[in-house]
N, CA and C atoms as an extended XYZ file, in Angstrom:
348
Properties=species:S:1:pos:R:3:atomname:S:1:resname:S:1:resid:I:1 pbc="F F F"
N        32.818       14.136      -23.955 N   UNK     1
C        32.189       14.654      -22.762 CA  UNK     1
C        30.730       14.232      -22.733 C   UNK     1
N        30.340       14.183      -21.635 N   UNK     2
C        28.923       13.563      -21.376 CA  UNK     2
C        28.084       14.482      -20.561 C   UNK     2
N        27.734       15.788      -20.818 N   UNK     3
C        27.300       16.850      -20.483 CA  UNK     3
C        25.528       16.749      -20.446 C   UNK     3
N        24.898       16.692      -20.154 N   UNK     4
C        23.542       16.840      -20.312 CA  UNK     4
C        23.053       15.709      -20.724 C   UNK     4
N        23.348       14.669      -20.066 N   UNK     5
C        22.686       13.101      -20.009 CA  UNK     5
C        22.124       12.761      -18.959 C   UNK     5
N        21.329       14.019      -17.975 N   UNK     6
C        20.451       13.522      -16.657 CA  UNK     6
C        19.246       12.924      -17.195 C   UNK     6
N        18.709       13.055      -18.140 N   UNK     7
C        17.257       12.427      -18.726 CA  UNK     7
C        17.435       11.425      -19.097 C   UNK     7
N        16.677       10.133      -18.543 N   UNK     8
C        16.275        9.057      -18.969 CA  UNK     8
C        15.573        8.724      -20.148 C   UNK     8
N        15.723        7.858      -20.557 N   UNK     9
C        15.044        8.002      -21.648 CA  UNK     9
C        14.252        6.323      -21.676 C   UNK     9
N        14.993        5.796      -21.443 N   UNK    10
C        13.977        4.278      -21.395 CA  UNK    10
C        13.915        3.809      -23.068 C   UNK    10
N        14.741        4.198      -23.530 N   UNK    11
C        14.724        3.341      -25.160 CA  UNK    11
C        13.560        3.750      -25.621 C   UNK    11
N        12.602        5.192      -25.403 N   UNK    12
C        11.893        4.925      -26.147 CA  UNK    12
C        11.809        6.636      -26.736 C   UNK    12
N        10.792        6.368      -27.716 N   UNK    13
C        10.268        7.788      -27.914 CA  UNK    13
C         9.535        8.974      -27.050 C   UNK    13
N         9.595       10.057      -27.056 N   UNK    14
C         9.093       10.778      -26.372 CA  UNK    14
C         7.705       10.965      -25.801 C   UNK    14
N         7.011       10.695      -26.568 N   UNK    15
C         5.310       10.499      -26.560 CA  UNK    15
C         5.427        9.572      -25.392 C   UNK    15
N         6.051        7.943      -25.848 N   UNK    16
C         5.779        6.776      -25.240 CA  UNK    16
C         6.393        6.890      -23.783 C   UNK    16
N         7.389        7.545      -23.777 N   UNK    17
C         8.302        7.966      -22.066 CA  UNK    17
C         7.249        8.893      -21.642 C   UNK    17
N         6.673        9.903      -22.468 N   UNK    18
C         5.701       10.693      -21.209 CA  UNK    18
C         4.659       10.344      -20.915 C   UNK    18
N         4.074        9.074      -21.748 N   UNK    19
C         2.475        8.079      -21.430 CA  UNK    19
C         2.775        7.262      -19.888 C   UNK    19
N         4.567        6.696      -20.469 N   UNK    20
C         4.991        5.675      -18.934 CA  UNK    20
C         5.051        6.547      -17.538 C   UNK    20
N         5.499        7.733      -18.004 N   UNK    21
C         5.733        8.321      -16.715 CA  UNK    21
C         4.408        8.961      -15.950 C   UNK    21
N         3.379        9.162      -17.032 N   UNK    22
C         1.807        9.945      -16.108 CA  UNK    22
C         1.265        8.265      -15.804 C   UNK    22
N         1.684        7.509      -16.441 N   UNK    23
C         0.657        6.277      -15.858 CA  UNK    23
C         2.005        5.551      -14.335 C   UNK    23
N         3.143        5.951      -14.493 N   UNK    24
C         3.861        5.220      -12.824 CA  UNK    24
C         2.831        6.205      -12.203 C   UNK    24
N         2.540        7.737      -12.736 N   UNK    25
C         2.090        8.813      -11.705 CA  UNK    25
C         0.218        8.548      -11.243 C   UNK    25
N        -0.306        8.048      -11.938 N   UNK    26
C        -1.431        7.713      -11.823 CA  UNK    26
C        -1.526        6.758      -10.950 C   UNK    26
N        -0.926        5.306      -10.840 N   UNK    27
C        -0.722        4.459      -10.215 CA  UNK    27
C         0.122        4.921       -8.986 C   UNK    27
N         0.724        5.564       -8.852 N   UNK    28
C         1.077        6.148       -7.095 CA  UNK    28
C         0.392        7.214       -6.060 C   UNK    28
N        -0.228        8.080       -7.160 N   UNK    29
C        -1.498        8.624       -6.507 CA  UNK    29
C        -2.203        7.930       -5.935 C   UNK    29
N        -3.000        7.147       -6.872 N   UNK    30
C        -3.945        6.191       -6.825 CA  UNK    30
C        -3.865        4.855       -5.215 C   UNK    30
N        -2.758        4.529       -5.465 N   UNK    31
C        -2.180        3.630       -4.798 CA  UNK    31
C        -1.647        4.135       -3.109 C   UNK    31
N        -0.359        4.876       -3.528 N   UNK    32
C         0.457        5.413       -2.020 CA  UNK    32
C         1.952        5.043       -2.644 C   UNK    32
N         1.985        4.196       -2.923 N   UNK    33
C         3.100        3.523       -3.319 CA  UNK    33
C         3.508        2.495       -4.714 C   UNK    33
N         4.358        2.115       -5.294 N   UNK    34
C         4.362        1.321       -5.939 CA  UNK    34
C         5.954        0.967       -6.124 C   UNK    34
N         6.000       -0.271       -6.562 N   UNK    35
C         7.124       -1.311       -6.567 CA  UNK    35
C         7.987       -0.980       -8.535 C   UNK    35
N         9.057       -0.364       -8.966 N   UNK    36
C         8.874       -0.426      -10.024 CA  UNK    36
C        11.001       -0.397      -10.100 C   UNK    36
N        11.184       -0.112      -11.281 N   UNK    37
C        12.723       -0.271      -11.446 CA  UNK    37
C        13.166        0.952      -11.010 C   UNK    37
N        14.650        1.113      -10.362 N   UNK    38
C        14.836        2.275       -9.892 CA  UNK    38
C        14.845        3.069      -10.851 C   UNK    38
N        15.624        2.945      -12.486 N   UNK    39
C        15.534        4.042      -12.792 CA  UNK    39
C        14.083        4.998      -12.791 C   UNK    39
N        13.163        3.884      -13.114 N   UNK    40
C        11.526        4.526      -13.252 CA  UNK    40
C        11.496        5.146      -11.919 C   UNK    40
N        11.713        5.029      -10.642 N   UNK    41
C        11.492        5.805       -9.463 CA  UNK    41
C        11.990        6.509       -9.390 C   UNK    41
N        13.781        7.118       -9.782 N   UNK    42
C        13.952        8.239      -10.156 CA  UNK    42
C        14.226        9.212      -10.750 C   UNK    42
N        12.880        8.872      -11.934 N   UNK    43
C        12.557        9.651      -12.928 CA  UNK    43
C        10.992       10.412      -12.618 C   UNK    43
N        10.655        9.629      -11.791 N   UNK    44
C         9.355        9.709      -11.487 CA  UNK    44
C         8.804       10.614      -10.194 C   UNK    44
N        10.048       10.424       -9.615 N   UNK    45
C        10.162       11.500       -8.159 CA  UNK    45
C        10.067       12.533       -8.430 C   UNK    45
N        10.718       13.906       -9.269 N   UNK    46
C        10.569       14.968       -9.334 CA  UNK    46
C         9.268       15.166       -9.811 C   UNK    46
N         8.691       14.606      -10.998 N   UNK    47
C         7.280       14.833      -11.228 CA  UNK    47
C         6.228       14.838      -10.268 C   UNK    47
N         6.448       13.938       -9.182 N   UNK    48
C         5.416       13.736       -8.435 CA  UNK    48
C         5.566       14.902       -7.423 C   UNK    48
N         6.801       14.804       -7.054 N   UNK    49
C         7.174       16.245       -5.861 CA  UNK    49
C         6.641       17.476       -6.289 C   UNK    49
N         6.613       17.997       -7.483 N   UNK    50
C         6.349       19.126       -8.144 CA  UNK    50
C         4.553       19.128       -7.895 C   UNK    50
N         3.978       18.046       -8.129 N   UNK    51
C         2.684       17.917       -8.197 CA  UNK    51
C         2.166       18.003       -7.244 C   UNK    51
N         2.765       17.663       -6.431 N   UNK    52
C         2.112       17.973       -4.870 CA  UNK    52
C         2.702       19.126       -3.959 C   UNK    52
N         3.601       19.649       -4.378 N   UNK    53
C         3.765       20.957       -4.272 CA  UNK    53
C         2.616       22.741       -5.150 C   UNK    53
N         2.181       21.988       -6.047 N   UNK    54
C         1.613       22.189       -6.467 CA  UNK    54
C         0.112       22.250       -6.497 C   UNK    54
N        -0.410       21.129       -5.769 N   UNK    55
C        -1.336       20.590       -4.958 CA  UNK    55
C        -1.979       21.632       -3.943 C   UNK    55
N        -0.131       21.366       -3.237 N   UNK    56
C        -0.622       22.758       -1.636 CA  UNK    56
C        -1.312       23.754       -2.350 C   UNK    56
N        -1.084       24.247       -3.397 N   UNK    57
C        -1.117       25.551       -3.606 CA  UNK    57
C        -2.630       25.382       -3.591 C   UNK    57
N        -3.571       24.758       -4.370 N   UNK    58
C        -4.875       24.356       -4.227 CA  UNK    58
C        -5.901       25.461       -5.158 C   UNK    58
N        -5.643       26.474       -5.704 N   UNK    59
C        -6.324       27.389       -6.657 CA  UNK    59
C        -6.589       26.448       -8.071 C   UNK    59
N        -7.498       27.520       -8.768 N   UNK    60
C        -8.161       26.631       -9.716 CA  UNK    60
C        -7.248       26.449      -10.948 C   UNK    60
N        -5.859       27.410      -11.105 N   UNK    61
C        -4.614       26.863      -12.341 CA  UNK    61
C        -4.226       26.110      -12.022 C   UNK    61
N        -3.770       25.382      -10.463 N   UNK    62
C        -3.152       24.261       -9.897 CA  UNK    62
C        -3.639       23.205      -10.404 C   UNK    62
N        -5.291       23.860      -10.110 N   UNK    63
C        -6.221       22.161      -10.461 CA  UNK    63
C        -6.130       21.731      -11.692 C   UNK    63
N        -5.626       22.934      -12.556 N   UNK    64
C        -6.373       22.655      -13.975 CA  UNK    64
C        -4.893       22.045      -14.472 C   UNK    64
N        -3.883       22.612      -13.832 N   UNK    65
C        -2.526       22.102      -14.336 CA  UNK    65
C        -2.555       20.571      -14.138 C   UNK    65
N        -2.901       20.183      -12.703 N   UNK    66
C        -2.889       18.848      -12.238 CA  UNK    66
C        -3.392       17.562      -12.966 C   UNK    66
N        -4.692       18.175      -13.315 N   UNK    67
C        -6.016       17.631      -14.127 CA  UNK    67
C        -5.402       17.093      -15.884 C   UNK    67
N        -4.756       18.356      -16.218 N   UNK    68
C        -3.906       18.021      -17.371 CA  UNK    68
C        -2.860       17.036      -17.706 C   UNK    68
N        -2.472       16.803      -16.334 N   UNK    69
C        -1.243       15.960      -16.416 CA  UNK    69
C        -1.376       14.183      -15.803 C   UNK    69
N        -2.831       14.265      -14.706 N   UNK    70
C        -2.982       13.085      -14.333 CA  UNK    70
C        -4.299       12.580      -14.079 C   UNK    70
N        -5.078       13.728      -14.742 N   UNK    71
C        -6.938       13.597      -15.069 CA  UNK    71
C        -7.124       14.053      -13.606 C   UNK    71
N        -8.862       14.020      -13.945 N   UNK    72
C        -9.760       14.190      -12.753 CA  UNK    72
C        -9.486       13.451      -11.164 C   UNK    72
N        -9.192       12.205      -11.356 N   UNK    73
C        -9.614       11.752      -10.392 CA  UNK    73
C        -8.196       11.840       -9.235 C   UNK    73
N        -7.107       11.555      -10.063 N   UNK    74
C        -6.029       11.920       -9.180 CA  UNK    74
C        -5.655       12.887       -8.847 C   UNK    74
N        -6.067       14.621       -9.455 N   UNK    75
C        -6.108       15.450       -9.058 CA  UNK    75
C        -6.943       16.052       -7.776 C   UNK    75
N        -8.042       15.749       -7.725 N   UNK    76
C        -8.600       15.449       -6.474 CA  UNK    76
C        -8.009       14.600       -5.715 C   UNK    76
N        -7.586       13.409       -5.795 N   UNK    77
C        -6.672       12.816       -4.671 CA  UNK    77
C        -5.363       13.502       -3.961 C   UNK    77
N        -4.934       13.713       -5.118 N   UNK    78
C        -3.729       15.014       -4.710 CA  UNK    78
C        -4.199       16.041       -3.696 C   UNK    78
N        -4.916       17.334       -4.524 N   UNK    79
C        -5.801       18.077       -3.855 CA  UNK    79
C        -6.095       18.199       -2.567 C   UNK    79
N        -7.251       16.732       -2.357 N   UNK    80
C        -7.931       16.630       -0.910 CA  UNK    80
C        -7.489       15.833        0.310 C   UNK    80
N        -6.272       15.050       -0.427 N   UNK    81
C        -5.660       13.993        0.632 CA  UNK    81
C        -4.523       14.011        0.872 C   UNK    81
N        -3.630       14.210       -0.418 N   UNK    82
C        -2.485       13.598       -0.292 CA  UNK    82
C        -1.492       15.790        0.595 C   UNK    82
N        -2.356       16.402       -0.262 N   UNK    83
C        -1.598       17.937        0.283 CA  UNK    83
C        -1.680       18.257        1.727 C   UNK    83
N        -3.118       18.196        2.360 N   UNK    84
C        -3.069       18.593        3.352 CA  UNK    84
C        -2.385       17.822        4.446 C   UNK    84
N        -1.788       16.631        3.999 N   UNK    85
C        -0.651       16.078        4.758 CA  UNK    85
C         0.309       16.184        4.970 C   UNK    85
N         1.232       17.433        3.759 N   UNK    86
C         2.233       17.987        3.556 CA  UNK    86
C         2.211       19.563        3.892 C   UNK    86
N         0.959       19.929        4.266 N   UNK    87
C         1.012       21.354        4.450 CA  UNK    87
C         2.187       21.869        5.022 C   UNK    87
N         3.045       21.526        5.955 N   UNK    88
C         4.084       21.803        6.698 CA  UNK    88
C         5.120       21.302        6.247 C   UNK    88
N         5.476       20.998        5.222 N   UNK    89
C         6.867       20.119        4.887 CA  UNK    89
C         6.480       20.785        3.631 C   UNK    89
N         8.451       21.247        3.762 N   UNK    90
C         8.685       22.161        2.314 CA  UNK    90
C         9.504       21.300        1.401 C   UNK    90
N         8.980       20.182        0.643 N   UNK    91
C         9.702       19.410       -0.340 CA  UNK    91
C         9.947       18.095        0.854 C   UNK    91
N        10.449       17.157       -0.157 N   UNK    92
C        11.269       15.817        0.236 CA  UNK    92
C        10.010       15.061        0.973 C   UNK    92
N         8.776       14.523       -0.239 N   UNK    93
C         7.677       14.244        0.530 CA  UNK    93
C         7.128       12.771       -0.059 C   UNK    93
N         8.258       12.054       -1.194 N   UNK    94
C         8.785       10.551       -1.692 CA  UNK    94
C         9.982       10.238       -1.000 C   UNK    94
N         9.430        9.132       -0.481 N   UNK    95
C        10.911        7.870       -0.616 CA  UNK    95
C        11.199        6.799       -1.307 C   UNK    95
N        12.386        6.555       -1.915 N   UNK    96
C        12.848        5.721       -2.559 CA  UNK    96
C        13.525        4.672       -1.855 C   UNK    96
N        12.919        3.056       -1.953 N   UNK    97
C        13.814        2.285       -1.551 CA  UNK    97
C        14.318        1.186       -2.174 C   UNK    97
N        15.392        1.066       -2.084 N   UNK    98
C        15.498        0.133       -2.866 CA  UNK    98
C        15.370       -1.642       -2.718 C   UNK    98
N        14.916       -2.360       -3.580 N   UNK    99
C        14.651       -3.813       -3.179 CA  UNK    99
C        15.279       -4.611       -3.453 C   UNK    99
N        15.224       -5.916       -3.762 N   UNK   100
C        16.146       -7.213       -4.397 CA  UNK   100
C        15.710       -7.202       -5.749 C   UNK   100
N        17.342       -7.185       -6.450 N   UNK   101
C        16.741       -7.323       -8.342 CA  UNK   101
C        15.713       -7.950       -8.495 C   UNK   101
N        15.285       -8.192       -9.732 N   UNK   102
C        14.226       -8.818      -10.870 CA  UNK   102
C        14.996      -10.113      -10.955 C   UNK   102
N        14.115      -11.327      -10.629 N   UNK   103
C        14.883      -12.522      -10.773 CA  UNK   103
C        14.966      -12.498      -12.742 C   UNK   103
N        14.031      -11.961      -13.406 N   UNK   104
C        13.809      -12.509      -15.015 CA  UNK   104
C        15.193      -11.751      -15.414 C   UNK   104
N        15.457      -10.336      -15.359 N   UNK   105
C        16.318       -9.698      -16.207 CA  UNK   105
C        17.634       -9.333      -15.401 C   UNK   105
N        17.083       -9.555      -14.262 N   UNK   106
C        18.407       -8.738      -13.147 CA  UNK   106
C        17.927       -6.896      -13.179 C   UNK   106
N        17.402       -6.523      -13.185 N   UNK   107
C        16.934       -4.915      -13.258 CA  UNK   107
C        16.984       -4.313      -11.587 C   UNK   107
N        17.247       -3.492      -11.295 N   UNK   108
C        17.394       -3.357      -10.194 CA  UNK   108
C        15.830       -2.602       -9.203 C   UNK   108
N        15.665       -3.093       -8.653 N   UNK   109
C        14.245       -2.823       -8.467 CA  UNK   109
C        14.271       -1.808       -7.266 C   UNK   109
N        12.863       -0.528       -7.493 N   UNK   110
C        12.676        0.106       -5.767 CA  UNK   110
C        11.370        0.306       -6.134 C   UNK   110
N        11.126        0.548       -4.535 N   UNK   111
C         9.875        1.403       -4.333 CA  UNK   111
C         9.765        2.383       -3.841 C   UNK   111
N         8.933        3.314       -4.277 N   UNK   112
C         8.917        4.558       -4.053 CA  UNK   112
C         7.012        4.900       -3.426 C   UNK   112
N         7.170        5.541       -2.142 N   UNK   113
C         5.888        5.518       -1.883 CA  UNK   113
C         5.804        7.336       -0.647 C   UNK   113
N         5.162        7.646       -0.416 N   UNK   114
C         5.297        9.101        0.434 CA  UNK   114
C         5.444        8.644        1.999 C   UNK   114
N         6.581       10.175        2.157 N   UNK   115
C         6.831       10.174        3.719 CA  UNK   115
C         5.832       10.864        4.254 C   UNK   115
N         5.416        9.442        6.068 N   UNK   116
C         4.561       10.163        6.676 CA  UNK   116
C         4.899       10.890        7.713 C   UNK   116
């Protein structure tokens, strides 16, 4: 039985999967969007949804939670830009699309960037 195999893991260690996943998250803050393999986009979706749900909320544990997980500067991006765009929308605030494989490995590629 194959019971509790929703977590990705990416072949690696734990440390090194949660460095990849705050830096896809840094780079889509930062950005709006970014181009990466699907599994990385959806592994990466719930983290980000949570964060900007989190965002709305806008008090100073939010900030400090935010701050912890993707530093200063994207927490303010979150915060001052990316929330008050979602104020009215309860969840479902990434899209995932998908693109044409990776010519090098064949990997299946998407992008994932926020609905406006």
């Amino acid at each position: 039985m194959h019971h509790h195999d929703s977590i990705r893991k990416f072949g690696r260690p734990t440390d090194q999967r949660r460095a990849l996943l705050r830096s896809l998250a840094v780079s889509f803050i930062e950005k709006g969007k970014i181009q990466t393999t699907e599994a990385k986009a959806k592994s990466l979706r719930p983290m980000i949804e949570k964060m900007i749900t989190k965002a709305k909320v806008g008090n100073l544990a939010a900030r400090r939670l935010l701050v912890s997980k993707v530093g200063d500067k994207c927490a303010d991006i979150l915060i001052a830009k990316i929330a008050p765009e979602f104020a009215k929308r309860n969840g479902g605030y990434t899209r995932i699309t998908k693109l044409a494989v990776r010519k090098s490995d064949a990997a299946s590629m998407a992008q994932i960037d926020l609905v406006k």
